[in-house]
C-alpha positions as CSV (number, residue, x, y, z in Angstrom):
1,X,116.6,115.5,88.6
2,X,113.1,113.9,88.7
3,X,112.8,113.8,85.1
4,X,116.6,112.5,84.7
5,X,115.8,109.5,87.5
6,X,112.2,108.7,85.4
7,X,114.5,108.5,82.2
8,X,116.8,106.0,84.0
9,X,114.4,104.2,85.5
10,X,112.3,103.7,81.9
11,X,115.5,102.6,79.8
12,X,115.7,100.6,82.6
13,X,112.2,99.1,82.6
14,X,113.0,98.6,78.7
15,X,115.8,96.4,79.1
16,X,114.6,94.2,81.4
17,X,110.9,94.4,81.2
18,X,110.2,93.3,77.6
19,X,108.4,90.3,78.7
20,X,106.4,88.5,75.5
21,X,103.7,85.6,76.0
22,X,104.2,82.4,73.6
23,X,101.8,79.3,73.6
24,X,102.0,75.8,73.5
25,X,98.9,74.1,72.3
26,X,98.3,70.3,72.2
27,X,95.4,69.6,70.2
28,X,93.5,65.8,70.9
29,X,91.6,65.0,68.1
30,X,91.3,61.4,68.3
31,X,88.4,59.4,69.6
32,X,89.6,58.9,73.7
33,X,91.2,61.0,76.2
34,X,94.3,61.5,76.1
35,X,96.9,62.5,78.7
36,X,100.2,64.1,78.1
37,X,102.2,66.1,80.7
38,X,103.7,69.6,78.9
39,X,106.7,71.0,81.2
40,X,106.3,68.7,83.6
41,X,102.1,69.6,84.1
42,X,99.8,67.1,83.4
43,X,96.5,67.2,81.0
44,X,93.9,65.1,80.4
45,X,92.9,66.4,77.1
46,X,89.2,65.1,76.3
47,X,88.3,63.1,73.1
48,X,88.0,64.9,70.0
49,X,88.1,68.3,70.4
50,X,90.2,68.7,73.5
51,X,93.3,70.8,74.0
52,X,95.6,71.4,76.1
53,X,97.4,74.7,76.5
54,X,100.5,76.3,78.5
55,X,101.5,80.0,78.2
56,X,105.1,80.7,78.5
57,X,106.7,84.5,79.4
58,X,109.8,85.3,77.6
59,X,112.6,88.2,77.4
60,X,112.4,89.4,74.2
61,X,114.7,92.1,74.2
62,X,117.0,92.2,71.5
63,X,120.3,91.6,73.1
64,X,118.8,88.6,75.1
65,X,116.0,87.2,73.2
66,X,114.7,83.8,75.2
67,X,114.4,80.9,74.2
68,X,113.7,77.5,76.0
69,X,112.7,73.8,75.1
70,X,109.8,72.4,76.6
71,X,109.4,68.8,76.9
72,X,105.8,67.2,76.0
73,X,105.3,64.0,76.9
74,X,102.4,61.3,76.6
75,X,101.7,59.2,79.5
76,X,99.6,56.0,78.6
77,X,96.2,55.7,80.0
78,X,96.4,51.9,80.0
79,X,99.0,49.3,79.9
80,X,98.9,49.1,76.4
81,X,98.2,51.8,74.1
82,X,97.5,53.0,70.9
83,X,100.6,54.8,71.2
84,X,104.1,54.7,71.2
85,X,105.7,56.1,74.2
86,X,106.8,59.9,73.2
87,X,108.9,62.4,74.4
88,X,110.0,65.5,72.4
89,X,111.2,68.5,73.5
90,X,109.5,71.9,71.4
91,X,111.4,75.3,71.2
92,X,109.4,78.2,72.5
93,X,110.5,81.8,71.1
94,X,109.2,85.3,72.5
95,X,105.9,86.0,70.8
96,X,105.9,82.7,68.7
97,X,103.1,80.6,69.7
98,X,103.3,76.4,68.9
99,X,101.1,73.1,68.7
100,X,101.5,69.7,67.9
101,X,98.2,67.2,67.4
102,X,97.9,63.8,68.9
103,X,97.3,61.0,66.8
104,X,97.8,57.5,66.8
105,X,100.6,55.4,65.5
106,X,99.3,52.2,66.5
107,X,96.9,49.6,66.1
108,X,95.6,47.2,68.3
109,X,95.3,43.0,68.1
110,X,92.8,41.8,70.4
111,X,94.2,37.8,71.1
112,X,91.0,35.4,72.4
113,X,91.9,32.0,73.5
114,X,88.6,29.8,72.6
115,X,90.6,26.5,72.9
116,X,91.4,24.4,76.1
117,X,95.1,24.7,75.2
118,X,97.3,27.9,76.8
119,X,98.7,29.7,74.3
120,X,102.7,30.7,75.1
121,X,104.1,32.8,72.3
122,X,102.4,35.4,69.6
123,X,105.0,36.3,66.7
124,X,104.8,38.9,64.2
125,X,106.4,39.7,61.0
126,X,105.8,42.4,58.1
127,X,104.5,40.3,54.8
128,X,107.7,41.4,53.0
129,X,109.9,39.7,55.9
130,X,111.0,36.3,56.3
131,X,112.3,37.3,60.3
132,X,110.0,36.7,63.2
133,X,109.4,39.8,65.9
134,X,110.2,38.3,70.0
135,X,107.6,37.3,71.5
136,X,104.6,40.0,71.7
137,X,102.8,38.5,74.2
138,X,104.5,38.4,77.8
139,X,103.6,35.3,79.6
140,X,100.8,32.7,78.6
141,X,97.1,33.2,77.5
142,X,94.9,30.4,79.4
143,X,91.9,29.1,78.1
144,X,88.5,32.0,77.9
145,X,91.3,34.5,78.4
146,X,91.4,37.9,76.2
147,X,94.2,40.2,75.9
148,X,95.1,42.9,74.2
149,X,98.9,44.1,71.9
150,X,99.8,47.2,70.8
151,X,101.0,47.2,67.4
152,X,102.4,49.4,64.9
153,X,100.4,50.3,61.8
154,X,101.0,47.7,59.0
155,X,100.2,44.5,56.7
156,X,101.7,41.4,59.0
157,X,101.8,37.7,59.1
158,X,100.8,36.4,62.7
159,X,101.9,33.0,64.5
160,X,100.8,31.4,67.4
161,X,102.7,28.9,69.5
162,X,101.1,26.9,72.4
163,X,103.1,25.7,75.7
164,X,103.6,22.1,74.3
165,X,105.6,24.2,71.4
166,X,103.1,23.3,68.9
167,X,102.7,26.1,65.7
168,X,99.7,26.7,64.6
169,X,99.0,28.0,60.8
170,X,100.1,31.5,60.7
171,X,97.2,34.2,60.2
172,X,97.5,37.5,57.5
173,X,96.3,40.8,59.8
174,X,95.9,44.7,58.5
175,X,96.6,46.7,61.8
176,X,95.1,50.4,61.5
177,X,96.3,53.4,63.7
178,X,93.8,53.7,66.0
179,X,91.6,50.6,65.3
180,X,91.6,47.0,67.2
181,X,91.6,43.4,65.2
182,X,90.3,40.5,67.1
183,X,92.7,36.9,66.7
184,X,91.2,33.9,67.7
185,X,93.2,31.4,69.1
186,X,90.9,28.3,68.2
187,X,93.5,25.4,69.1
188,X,93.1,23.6,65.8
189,X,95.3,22.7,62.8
């Protein structure tokens, strides 16, 4: 009877306790810290090297072999980032571990006003493009003032329009993933 209820109980144990580990692994390997949240958990995943990492425990028995998405998402550090906001979801299997790196998509324009006039509107477009972006740059940029815009890697054509309405000569730029360009706004003609 014993070795009947230890034989039950062990098929038993077998069908439900085939429990498997799987990781998720989100590898930083860019210059800053980063900070993502990975099922809802957030990490601040240090410059460089950093990782972070999340163990999941799945059935993997035959007849019900787990699986679940887990969502990773970044979560900017600053109001403007070298990223584009990101949300994905990543299928974790029993026993199949995962990982994604973090890298930019972006570059940066750094906008200085040295004039006395406030500049009102920054406009982009690709070189191969004859159609103006909206307006990058959300209100006005006084005089001494220095802003930043996130912008997606690429070869552009930049204009500048003050608050009297005034266009200024338009500017070529190369924005690199990852790197900032500094615009002058000078006033002038």
């Amino acid at each position: 009877m014993i070795r009947k209820g230890l034989i039950l109980l062990t098929g038993l144990m077998s069908l439900f306790g085939c429990a498997k580990e799987c990781e998720l692994v989100v590898y930083n390997k860019t210059p800053i810290q980063q900070t993502v949240k990975i099922d809802g958990i957030i990490y601040h995943i240090p410059a460089n090297v950093g990782y972070a990492d999340e163990t999941f425990y799945l059935n993997s028995f035959v007849l019900w072999n787990e699986k679940i998405n887990v969502s990773v998402e970044y979560v900017a550090n600053s109001p403007v980032s070298f990223r584009s906001p990101k949300t994905f979801t990543v299928e974790m299997e029993p026993g199949k571990d995962r990982s994604y790196n973090l890298k930019y998509d972006r570059g940066q324009i750094q906008l200085r006003n040295i004039s006395s006039i406030i500049l009102d509107q920054v406009l982009l477009r690709t070189n191969n493009s004859e159609e103006w972006s909206e307006d990058l740059y959300e209100g006005s940029l006084e005089p001494d003032g220095i802003d930043v815009i996130a912008v997606k890697e690429g070869n552009y054509t930049l204009k500048m329009i003050d608050v009297y309405g005034t266009e200024y000569p338009l500017q070529e730029v190369e924005i690199i993933a990852g790197e900032q360009v500094m615009v002058m706004f000078t006033g002038e003609m």
